[in-house]
N, CA, C and O atoms as a MOPAC input file, in Angstrom:
PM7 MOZYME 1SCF
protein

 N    -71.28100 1    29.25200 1   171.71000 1
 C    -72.24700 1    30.00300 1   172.49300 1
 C    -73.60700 1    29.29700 1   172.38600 1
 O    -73.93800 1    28.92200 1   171.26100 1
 N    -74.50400 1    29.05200 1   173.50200 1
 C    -75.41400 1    28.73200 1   173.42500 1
 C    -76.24000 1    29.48400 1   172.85100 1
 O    -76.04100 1    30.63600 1   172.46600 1
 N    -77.58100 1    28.61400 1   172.73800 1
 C    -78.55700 1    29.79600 1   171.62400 1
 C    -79.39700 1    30.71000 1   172.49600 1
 O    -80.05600 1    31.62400 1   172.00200 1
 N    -79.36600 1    30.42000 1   173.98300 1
 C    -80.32700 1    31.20300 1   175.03600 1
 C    -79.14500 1    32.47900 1   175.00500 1
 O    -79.40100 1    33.65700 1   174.75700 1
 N    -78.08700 1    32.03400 1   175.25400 1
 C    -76.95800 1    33.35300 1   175.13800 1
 C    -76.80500 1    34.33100 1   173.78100 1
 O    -76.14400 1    35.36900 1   173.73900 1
 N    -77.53400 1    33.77700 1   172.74500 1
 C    -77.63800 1    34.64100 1   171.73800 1
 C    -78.58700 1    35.14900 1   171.55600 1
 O    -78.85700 1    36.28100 1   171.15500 1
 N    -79.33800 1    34.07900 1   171.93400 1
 C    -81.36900 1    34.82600 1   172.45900 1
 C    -81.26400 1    35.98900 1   173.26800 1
 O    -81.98800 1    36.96200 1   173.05700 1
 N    -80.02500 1    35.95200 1   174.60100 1
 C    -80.22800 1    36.63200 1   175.59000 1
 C    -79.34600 1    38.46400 1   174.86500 1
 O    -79.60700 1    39.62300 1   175.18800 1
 N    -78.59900 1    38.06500 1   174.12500 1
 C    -77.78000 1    39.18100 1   173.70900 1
 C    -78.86400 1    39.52500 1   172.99900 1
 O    -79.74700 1    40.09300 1   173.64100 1
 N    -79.05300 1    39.33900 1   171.82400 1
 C    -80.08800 1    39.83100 1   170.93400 1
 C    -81.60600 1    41.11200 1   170.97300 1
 O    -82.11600 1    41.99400 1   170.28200 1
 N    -81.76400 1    40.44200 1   172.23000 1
 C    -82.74400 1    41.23100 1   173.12200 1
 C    -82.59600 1    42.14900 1   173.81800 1
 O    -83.44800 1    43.00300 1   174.06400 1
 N    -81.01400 1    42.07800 1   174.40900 1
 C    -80.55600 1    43.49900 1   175.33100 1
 C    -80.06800 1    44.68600 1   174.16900 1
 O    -80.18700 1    45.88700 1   174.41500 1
 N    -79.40400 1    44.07900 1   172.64300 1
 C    -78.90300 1    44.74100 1   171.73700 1
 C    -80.25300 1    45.55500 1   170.97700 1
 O    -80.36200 1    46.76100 1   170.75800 1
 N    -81.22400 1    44.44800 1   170.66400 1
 C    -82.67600 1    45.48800 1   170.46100 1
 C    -83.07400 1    46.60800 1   171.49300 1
 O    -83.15500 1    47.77000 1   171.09500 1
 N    -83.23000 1    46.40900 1   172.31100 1
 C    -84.17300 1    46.97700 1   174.04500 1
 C    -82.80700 1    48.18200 1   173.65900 1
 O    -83.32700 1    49.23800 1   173.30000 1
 N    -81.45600 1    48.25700 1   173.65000 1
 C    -80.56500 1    49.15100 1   173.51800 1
 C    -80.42900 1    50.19900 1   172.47200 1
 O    -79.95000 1    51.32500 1   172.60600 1
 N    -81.02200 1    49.54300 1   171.20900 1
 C    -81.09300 1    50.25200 1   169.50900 1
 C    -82.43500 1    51.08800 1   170.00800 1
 O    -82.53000 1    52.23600 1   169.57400 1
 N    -83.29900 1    50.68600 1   170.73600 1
 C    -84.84300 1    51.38600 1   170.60700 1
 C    -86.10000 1    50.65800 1   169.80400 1
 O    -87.28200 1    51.00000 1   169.75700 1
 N    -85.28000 1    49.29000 1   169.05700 1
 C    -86.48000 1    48.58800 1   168.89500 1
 C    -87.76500 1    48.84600 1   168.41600 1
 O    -87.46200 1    49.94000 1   167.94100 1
 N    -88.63800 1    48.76700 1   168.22000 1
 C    -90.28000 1    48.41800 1   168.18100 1
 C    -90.25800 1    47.20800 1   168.28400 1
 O    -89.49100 1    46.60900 1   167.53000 1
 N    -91.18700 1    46.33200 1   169.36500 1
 C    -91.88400 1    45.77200 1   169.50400 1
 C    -92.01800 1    44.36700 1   168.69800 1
 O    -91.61600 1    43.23500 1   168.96800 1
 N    -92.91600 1    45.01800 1   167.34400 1
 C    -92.81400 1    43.78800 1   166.44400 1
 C    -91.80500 1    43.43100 1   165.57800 1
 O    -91.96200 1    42.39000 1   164.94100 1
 N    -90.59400 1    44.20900 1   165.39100 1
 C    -89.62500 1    44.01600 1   165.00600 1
 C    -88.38000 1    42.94600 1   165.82300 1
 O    -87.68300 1    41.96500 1   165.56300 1
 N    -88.65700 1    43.86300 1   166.92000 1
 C    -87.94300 1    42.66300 1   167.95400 1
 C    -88.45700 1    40.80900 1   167.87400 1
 O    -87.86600 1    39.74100 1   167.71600 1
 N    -89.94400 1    41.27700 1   168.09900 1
 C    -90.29400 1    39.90800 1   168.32700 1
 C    -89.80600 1    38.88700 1   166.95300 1
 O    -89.52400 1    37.68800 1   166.94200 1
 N    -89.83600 1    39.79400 1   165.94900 1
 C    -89.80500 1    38.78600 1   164.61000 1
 C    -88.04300 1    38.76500 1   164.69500 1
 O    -87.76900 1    38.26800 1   163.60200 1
 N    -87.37600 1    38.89900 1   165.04700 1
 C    -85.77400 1    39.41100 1   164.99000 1
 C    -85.35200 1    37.71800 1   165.86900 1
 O    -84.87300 1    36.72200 1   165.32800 1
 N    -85.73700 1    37.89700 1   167.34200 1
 C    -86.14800 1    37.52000 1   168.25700 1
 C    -86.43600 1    35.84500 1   167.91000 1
 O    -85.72900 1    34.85000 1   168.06900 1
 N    -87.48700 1    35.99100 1   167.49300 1
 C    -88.24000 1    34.48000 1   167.15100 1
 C    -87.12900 1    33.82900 1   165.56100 1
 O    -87.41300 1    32.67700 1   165.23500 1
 N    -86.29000 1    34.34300 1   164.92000 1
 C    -85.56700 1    33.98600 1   163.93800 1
 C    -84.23000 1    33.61500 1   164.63700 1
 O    -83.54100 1    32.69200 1   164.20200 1
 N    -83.95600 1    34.17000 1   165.46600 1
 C    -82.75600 1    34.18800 1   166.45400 1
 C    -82.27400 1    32.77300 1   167.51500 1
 O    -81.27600 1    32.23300 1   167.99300 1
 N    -84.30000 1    32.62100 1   167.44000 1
 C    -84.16000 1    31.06300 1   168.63200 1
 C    -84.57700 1    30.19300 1   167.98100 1
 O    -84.93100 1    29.16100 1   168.55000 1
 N    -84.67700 1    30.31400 1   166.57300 1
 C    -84.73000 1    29.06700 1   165.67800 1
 C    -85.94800 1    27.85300 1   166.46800 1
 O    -85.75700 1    26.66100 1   166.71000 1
 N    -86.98500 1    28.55600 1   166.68200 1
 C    -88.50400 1    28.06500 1   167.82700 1
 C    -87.99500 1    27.31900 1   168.65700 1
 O    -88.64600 1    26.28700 1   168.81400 1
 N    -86.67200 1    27.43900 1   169.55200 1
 C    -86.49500 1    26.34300 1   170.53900 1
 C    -87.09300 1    27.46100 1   171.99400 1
 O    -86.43000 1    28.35300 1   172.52400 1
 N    -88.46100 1    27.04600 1   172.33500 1
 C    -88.85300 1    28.23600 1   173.13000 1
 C    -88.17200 1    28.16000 1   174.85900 1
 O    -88.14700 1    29.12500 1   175.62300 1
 N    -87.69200 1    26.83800 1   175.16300 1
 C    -86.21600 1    26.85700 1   175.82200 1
 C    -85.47500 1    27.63100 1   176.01600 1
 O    -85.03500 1    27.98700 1   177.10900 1
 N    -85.13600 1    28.13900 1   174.64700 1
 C    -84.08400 1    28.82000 1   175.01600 1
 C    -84.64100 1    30.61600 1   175.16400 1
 O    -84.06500 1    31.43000 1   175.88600 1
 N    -85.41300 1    30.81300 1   174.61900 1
 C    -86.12300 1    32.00000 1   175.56900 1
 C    -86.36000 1    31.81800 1   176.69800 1
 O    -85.65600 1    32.57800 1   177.36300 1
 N    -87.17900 1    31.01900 1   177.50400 1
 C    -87.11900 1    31.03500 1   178.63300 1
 C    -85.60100 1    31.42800 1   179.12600 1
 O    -85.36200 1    32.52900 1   179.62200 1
 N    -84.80200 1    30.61700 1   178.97600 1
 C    -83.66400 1    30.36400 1   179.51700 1
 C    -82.66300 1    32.26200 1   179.95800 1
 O    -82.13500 1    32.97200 1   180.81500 1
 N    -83.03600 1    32.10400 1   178.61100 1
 C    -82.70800 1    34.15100 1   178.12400 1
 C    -83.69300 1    34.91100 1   179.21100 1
 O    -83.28400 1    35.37500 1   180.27400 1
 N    -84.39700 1    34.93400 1   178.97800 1
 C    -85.52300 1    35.47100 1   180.01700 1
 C    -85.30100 1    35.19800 1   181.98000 1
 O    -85.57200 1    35.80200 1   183.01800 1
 N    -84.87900 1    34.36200 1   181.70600 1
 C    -84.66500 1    34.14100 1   183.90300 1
 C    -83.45900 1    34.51200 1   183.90500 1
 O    -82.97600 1    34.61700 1   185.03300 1
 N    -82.72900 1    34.77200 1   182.97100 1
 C    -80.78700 1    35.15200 1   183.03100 1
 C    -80.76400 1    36.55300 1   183.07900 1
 O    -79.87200 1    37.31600 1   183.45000 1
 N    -82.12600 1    36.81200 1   182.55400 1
 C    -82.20200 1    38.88300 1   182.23800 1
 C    -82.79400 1    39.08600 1   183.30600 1
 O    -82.33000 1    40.04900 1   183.91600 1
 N    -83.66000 1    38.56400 1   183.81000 1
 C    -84.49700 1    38.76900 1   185.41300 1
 C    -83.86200 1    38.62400 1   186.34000 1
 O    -84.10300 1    39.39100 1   187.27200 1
 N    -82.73500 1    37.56000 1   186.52900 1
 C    -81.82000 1    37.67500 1   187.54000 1
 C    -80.81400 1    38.67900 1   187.66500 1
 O    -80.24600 1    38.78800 1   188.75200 1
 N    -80.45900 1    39.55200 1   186.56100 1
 C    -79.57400 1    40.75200 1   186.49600 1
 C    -80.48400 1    41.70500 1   186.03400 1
 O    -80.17800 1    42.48400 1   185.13200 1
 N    -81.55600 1    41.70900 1   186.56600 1
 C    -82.85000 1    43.01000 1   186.04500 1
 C    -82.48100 1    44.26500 1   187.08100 1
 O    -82.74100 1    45.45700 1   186.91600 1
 N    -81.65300 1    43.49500 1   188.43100 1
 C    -81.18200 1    44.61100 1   189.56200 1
 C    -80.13900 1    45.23700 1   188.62900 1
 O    -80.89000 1    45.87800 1   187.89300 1
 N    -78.98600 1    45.45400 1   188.21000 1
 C    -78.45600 1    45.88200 1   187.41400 1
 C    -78.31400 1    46.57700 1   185.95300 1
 O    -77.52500 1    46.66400 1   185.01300 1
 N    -79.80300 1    47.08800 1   186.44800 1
 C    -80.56200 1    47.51500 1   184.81900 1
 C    -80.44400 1    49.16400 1   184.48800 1
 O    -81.47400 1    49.77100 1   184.19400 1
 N    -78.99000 1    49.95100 1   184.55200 1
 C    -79.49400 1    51.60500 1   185.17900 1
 C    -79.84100 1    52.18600 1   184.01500 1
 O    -80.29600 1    53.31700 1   184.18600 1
 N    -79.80500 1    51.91100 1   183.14700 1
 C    -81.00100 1    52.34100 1   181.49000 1
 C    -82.26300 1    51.78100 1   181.07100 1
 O    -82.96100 1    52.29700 1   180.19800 1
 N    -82.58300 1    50.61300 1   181.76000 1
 C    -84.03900 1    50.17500 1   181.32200 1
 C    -83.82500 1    49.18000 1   180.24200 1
 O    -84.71000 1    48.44300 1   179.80700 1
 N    -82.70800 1    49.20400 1   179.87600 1
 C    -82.38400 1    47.71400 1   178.82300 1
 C    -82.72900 1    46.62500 1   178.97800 1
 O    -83.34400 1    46.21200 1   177.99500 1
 N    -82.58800 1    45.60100 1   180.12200 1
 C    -82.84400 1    44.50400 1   181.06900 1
 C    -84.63500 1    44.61300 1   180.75200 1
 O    -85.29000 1    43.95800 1   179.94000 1
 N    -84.94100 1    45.31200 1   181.38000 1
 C    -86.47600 1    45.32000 1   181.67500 1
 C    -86.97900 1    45.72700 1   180.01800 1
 O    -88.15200 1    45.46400 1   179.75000 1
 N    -86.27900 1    46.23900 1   179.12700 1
 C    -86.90300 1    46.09100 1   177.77700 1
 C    -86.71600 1    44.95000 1   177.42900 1
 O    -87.51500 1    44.44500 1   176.64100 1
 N    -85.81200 1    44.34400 1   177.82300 1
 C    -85.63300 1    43.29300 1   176.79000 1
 C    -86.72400 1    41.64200 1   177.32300 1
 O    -87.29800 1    40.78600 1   176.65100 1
 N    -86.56700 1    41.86200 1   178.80500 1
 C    -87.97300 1    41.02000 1   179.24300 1
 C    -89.17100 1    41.54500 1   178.54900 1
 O    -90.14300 1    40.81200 1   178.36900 1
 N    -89.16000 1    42.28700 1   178.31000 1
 C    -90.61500 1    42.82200 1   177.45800 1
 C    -90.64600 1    42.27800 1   176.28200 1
 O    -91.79000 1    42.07900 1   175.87500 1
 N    -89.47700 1    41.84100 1   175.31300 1
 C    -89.15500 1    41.31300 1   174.23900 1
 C    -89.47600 1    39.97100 1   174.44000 1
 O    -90.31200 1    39.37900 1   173.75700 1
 N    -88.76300 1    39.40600 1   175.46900 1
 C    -88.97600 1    37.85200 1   175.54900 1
 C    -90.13200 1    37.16600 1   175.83900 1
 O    -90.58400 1    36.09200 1   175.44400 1
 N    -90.60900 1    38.20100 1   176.78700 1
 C    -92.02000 1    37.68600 1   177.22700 1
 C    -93.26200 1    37.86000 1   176.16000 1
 O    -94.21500 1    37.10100 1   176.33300 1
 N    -93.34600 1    39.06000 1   174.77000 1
 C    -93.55300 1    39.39900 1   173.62700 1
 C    -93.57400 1    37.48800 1   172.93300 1
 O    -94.43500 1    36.61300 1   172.84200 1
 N    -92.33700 1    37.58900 1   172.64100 1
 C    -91.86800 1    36.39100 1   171.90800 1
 C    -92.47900 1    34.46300 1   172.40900 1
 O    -92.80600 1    33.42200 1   171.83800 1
 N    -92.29600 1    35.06300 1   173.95200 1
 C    -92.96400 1    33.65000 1   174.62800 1
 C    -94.77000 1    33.74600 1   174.19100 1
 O    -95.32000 1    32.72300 1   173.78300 1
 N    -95.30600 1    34.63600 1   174.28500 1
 C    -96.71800 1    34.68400 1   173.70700 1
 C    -96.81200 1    34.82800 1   172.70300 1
 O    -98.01800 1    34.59100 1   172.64300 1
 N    -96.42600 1    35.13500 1   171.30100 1
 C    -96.42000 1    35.06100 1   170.40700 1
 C    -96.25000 1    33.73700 1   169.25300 1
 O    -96.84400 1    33.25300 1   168.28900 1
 N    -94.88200 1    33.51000 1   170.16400 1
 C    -94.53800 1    32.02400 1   169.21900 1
 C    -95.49600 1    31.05900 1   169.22500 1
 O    -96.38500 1    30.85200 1   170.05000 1
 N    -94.98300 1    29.99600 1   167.34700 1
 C    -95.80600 1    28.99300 1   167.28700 1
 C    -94.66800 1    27.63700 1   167.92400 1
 O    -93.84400 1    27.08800 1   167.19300 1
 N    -94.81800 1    27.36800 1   169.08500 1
 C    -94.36800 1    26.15300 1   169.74800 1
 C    -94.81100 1    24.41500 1   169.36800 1
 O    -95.79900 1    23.71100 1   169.57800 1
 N    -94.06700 1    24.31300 1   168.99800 1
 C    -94.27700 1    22.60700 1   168.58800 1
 C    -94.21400 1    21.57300 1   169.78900 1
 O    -94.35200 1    20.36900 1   169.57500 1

């Protein structure tokens, strides 16, 4: 499995538990091992199935990634 596909699970499985925020992000940012690639990657895969969102999971979990894309320290 790629790591955007574990990035991408990770984030719908938080956004699904109820999460907070900074928990996610730190969960999140340990998860993509700083390849910020592969968030992105997670992030346009959840936006393209954001139509298919009928709990709000999808759209939490862009909230996570996009969290994580401003947050991280990128090399």
């Amino acid at each position: 499995m790629a790591t955007s596909d574990d990035v991408r699970q990770t984030a719908l499985d938080l956004a699904e538990r109820g999460e907070d925020s900074a928990t996610a992000v730190r969960e999140l940012l340990a998860c993509c091992g700083d390849h910020r690639v592969s968030v992105v990657v997670a992030r346009q895969t959840l936006s393209d199935a954001s139509g298919e969102d009928p709990h709000g999971a999808v759209s939490r979990a862009i909230e996570f990634l996009d969290a994580v894309l401003e947050r991280g320290s990128w090399a």
